[in-house]
N, CA, C and O atoms as a GROMACS GRO file, in nm:
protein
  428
    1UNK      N    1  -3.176   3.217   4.686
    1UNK     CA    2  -3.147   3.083   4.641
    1UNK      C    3  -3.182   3.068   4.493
    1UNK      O    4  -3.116   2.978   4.440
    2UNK      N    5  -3.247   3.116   4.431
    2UNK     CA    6  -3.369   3.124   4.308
    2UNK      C    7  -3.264   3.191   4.189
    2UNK      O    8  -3.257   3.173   4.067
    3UNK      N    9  -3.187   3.276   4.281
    3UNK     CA   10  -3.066   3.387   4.197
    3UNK      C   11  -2.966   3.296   4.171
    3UNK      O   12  -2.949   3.256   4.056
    4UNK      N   13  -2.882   3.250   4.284
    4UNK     CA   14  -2.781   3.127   4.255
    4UNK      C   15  -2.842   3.020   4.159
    4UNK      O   16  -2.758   2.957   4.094
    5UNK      N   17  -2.932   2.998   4.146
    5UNK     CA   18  -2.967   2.864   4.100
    5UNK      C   19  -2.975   2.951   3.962
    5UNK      O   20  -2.920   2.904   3.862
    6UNK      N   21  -3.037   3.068   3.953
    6UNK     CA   22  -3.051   3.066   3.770
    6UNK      C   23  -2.838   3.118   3.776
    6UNK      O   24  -2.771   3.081   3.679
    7UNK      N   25  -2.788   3.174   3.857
    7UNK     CA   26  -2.642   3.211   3.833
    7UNK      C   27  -2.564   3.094   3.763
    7UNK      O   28  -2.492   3.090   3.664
    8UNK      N   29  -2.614   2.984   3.870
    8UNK     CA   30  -2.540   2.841   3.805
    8UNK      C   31  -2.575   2.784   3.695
    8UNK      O   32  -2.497   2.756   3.604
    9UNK      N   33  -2.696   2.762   3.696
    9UNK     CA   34  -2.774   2.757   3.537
    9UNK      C   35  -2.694   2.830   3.434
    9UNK      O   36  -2.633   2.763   3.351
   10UNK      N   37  -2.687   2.967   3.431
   10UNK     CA   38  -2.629   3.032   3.365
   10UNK      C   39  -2.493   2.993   3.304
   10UNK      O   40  -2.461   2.985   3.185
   11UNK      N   41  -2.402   2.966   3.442
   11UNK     CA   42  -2.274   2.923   3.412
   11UNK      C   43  -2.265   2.764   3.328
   11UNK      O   44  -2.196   2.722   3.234
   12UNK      N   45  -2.356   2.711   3.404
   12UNK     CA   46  -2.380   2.607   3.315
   12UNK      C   47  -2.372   2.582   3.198
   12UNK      O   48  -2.300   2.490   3.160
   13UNK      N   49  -2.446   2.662   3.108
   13UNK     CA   50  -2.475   2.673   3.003
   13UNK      C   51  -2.365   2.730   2.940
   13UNK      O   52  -2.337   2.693   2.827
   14UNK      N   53  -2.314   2.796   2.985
   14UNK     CA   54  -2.190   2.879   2.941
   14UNK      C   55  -2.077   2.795   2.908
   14UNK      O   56  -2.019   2.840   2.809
   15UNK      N   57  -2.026   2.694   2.951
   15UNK     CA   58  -1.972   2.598   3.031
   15UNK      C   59  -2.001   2.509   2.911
   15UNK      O   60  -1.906   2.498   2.833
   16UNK      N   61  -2.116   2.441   2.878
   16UNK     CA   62  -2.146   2.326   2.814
   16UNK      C   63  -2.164   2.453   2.635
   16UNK      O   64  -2.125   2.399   2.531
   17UNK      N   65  -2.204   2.560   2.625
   17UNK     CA   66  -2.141   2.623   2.471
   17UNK      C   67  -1.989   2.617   2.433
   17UNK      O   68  -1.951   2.587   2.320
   18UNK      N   69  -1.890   2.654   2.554
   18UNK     CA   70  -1.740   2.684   2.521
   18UNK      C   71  -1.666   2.527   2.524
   18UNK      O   72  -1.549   2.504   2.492
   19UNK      N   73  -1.732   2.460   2.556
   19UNK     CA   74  -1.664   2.344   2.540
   19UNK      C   75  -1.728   2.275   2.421
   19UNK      O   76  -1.669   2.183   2.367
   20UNK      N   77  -1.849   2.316   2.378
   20UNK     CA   78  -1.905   2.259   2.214
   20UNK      C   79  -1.796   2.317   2.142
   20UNK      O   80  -1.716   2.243   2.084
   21UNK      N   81  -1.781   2.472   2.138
   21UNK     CA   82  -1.689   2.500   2.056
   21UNK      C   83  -1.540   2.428   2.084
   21UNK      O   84  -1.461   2.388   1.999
   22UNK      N   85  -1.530   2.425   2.187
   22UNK     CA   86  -1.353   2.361   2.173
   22UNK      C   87  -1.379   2.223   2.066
   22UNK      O   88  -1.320   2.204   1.960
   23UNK      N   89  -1.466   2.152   2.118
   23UNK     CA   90  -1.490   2.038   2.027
   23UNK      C   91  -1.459   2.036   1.916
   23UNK      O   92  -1.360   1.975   1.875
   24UNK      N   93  -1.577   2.137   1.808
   24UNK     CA   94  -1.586   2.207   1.713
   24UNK      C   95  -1.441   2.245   1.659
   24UNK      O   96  -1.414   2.252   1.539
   25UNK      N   97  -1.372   2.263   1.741
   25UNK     CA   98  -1.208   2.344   1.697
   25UNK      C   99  -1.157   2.212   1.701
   25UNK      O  100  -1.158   2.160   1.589
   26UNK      N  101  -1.098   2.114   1.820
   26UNK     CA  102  -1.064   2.003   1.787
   26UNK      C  103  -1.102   1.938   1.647
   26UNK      O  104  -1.019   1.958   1.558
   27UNK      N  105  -1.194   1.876   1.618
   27UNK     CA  106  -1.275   1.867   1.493
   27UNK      C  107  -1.243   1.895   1.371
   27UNK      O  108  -1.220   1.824   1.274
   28UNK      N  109  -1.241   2.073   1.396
   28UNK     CA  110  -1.184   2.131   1.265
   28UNK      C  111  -1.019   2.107   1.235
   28UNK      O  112  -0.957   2.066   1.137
   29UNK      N  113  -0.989   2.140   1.332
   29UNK     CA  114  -0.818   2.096   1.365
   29UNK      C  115  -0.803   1.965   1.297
   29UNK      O  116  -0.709   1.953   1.220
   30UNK      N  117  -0.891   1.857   1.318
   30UNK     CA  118  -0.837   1.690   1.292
   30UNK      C  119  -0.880   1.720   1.116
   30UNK      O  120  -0.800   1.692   1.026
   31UNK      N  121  -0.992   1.770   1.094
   31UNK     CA  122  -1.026   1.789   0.962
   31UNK      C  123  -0.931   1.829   0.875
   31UNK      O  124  -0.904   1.758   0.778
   32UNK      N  125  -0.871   1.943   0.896
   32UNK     CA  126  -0.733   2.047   0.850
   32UNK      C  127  -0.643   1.925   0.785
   32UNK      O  128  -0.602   1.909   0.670
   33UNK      N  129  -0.626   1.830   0.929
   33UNK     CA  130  -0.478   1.791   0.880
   33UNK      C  131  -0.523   1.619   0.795
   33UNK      O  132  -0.442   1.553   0.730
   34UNK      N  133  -0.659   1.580   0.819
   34UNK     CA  134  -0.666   1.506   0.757
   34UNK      C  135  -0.677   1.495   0.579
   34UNK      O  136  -0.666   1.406   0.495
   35UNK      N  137  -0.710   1.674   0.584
   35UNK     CA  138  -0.734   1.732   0.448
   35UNK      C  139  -0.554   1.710   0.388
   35UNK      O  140  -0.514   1.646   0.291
   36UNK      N  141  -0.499   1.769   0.462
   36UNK     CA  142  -0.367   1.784   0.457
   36UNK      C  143  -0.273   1.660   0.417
   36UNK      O  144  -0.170   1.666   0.351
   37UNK      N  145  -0.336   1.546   0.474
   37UNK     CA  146  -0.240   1.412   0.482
   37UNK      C  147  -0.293   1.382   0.359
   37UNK      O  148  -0.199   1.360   0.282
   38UNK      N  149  -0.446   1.365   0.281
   38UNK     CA  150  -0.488   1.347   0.166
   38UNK      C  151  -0.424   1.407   0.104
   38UNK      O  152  -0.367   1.310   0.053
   39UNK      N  153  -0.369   1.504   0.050
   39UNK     CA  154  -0.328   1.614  -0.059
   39UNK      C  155  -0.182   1.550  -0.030
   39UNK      O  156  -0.186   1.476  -0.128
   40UNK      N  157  -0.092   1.528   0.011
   40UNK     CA  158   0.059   1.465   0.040
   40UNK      C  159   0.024   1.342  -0.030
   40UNK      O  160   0.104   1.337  -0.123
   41UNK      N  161  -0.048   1.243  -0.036
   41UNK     CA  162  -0.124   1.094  -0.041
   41UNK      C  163  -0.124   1.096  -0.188
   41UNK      O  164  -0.062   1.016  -0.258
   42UNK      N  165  -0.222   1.221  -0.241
   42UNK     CA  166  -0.278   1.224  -0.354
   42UNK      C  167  -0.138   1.323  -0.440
   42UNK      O  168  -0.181   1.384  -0.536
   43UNK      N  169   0.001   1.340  -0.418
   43UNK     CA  170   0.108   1.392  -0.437
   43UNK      C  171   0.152   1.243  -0.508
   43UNK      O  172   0.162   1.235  -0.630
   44UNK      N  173   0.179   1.124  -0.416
   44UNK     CA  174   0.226   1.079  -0.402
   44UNK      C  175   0.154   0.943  -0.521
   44UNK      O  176   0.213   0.876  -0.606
   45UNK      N  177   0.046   0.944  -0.490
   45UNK     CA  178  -0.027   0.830  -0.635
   45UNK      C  179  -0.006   0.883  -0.727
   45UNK      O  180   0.015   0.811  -0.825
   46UNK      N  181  -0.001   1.041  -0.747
   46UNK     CA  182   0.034   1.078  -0.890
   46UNK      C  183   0.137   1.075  -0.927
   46UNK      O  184   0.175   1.097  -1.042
   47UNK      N  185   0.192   1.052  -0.846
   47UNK     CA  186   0.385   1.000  -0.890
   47UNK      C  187   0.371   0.871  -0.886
   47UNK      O  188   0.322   0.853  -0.997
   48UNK      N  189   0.375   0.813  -0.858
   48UNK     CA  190   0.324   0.648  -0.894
   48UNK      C  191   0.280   0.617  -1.055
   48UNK      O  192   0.339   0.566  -1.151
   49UNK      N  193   0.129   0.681  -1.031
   49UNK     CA  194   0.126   0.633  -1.146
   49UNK      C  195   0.130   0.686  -1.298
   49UNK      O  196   0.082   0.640  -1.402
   50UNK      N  197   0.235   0.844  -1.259
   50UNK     CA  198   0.332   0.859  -1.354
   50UNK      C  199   0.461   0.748  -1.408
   50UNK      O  200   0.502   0.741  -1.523
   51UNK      N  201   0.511   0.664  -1.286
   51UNK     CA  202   0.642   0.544  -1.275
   51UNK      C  203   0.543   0.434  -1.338
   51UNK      O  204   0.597   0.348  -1.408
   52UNK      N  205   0.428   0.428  -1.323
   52UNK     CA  206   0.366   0.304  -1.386
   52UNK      C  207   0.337   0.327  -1.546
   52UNK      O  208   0.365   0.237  -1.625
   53UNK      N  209   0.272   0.466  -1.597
   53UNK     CA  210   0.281   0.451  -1.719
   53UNK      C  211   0.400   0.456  -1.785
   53UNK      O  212   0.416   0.389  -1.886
   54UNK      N  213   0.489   0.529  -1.739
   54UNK     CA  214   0.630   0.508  -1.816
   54UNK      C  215   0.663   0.357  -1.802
   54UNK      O  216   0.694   0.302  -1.908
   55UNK      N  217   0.662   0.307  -1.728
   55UNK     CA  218   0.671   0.140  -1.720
   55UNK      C  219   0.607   0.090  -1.831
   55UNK      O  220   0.652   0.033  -1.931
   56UNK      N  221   0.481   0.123  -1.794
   56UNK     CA  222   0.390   0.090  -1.963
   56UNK      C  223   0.482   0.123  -2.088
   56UNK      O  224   0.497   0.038  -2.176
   57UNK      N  225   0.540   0.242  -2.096
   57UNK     CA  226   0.539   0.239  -2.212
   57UNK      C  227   0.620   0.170  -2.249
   57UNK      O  228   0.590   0.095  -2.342
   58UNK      N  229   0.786   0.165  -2.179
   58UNK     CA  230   0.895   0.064  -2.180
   58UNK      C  231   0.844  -0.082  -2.213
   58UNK      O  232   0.904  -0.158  -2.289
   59UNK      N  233   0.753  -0.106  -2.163
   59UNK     CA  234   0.684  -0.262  -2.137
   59UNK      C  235   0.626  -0.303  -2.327
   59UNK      O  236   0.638  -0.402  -2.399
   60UNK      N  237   0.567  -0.168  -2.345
   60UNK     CA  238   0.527  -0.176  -2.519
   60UNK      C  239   0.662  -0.197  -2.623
   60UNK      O  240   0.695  -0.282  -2.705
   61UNK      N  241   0.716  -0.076  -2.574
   61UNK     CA  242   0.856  -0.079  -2.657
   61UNK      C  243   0.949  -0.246  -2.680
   61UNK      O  244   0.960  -0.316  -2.780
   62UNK      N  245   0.998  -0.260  -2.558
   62UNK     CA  246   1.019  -0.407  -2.513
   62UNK      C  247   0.950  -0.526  -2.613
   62UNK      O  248   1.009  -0.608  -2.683
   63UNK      N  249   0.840  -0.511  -2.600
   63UNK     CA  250   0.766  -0.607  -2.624
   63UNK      C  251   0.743  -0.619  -2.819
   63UNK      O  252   0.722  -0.719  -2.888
   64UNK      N  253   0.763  -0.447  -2.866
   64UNK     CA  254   0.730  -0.469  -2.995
   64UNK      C  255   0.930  -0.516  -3.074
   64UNK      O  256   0.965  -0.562  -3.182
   65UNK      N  257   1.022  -0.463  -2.927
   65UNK     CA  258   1.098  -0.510  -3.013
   65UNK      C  259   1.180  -0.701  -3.014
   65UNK      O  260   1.267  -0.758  -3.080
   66UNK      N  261   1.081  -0.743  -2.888
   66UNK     CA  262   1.114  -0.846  -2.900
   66UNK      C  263   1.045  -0.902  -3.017
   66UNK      O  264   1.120  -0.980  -3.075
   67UNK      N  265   0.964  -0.894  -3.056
   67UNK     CA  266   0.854  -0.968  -3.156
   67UNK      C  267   0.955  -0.926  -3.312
   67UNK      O  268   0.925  -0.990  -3.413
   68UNK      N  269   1.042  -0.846  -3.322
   68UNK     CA  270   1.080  -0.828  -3.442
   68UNK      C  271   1.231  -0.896  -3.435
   68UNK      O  272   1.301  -0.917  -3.534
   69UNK      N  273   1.272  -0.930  -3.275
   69UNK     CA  274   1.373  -1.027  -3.289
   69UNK      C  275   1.349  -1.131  -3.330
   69UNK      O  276   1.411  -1.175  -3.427
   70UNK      N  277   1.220  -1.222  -3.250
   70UNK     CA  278   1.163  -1.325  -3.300
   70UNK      C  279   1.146  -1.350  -3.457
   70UNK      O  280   1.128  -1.463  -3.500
   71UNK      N  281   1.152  -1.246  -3.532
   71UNK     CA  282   1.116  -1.269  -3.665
   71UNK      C  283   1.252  -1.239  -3.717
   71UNK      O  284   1.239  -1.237  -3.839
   72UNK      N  285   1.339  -1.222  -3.696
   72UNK     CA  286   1.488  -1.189  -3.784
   72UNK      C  287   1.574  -1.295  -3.753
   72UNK      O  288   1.541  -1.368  -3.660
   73UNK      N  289   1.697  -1.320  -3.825
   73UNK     CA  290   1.771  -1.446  -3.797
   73UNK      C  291   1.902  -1.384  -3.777
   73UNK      O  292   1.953  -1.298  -3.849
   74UNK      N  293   1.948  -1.436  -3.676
   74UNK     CA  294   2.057  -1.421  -3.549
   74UNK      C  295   2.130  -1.396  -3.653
   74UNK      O  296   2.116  -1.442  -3.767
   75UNK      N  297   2.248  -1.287  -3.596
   75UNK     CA  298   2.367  -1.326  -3.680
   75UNK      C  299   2.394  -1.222  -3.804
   75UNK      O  300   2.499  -1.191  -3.861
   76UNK      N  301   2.228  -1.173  -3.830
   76UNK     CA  302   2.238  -1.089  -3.983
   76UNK      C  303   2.228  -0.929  -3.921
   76UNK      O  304   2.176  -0.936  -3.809
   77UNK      N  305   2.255  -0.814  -3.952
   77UNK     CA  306   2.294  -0.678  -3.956
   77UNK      C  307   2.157  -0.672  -3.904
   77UNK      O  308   2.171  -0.714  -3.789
   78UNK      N  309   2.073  -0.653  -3.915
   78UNK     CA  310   1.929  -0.590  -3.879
   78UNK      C  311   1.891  -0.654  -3.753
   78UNK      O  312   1.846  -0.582  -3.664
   79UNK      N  313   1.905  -0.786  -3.735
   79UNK     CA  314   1.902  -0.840  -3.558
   79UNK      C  315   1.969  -0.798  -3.447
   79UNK      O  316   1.938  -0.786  -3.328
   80UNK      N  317   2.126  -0.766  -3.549
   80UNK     CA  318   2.220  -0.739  -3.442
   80UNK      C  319   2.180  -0.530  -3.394
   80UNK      O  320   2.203  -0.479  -3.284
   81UNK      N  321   2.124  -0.462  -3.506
   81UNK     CA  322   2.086  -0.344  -3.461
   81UNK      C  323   1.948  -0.331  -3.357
   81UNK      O  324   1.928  -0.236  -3.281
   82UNK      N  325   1.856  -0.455  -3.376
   82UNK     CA  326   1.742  -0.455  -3.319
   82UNK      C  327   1.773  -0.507  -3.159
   82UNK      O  328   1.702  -0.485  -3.061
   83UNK      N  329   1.885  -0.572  -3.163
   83UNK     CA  330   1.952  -0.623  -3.033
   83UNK      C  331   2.036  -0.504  -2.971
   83UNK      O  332   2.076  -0.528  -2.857
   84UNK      N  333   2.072  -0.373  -3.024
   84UNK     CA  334   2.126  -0.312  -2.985
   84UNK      C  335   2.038  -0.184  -2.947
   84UNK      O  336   2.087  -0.106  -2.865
   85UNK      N  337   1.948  -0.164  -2.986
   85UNK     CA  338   1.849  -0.047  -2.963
   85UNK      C  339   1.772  -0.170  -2.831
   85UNK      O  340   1.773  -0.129  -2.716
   86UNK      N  341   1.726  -0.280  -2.851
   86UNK     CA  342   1.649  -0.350  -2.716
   86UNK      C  343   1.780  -0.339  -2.604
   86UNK      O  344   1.748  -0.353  -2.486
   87UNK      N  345   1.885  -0.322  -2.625
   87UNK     CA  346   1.970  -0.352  -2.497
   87UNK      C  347   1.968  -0.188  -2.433
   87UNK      O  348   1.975  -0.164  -2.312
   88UNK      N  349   1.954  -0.068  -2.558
   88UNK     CA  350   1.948   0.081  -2.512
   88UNK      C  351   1.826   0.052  -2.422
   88UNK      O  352   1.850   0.062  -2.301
   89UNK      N  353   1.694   0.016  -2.458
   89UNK     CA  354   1.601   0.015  -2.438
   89UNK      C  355   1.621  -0.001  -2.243
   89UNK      O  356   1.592   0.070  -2.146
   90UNK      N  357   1.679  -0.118  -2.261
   90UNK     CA  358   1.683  -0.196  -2.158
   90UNK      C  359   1.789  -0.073  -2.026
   90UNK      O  360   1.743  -0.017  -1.927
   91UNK      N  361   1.898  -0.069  -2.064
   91UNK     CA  362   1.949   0.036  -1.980
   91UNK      C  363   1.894   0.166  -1.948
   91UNK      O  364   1.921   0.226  -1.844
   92UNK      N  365   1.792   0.224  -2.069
   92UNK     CA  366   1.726   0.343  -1.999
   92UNK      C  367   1.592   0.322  -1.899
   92UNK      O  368   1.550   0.410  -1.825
   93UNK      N  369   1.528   0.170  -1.915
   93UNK     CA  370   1.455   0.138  -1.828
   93UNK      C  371   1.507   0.127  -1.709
   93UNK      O  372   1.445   0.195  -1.628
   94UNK      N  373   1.631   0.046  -1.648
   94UNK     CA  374   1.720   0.015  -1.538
   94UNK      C  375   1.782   0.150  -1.496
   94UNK      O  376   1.865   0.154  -1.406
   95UNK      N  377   1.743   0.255  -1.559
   95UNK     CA  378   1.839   0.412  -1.523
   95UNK      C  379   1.667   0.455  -1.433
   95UNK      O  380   1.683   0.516  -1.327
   96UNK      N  381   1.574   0.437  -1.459
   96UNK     CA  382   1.447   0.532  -1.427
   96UNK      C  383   1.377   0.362  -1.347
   96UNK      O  384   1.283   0.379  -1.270
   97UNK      N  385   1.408   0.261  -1.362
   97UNK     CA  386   1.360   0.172  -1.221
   97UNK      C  387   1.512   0.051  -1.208
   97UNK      O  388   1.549  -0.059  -1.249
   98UNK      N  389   1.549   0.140  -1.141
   98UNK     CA  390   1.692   0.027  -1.077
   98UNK      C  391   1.604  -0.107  -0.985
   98UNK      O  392   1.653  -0.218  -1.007
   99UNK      N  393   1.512  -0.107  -0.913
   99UNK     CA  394   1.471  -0.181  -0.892
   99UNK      C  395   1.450  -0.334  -0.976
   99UNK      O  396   1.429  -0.444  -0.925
  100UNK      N  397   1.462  -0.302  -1.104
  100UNK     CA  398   1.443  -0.403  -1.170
  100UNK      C  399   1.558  -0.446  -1.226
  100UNK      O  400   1.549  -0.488  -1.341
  101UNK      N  401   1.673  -0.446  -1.170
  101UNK     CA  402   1.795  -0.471  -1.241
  101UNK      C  403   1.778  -0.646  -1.232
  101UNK      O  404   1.806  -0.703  -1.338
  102UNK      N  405   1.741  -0.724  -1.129
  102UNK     CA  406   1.747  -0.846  -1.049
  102UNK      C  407   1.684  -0.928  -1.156
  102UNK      O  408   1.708  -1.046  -1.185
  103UNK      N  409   1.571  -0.818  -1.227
  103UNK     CA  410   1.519  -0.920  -1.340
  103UNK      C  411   1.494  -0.939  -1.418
  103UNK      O  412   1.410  -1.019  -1.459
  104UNK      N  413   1.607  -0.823  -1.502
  104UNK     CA  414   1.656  -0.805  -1.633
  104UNK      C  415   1.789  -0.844  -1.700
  104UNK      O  416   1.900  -0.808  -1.662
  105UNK      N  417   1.757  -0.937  -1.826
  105UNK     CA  418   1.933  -0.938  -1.815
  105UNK      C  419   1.952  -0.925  -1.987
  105UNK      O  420   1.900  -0.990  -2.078
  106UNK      N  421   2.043  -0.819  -1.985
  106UNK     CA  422   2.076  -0.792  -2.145
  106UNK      C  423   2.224  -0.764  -2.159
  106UNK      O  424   2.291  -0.761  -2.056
  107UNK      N  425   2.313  -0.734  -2.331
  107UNK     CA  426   2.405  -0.737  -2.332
  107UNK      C  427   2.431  -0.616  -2.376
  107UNK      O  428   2.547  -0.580  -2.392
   0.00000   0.00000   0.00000
């Protein structure tokens, strides 16, 4: 009886190690792919906020050439070129975010 009882013991133990390790493997397994889904994630913000600084920069450009419309008077050679490089401006922004066509409007 003394034999069975350490036999089962034995198995016991055996029993409660191989299933730590399955754990352990589950575990590592969820780890793997959670590593995995981060690195796709972190693919994906860096493309972002590559689309955001180019936005930035469009947003500067834009902005320094509105301020030199504001200062020129309609009508004269140098407005009408500053109106024509802001309208380039404007179509190569709408080529790299079409999204924003809805709330841009140039000629």
């Amino acid at each position: 009886m003394r034999v069975l009882a350490r036999v089962l013991s034995v198995c016991f133990c055996i029993v409660l190690v191989l299933s730590s390790f399955g754990c352990m493997n589950k575990d590592e397994r969820r780890l793997k792919e959670l590593q995995r889904q981060i690195e796709k994630y972190d693919v994906v913000i860096e493309a972002q906020e590559e689309k955001i600084d180019k936005l930035e920069r469009y947003k500067k450009k834009y902005d320094v050439l509105q301020d030199k419309l504001s200062r020129l008077t309609p009508g004269t050679s140098e407005y009408d070129e500053v109106v024509k490089e802001n309208n380039e401006l404007v179509r190569k922004m709408l080529r790299d975010f079409p999204e924003l066509e809805t709330y841009v409007k140039y000629r």
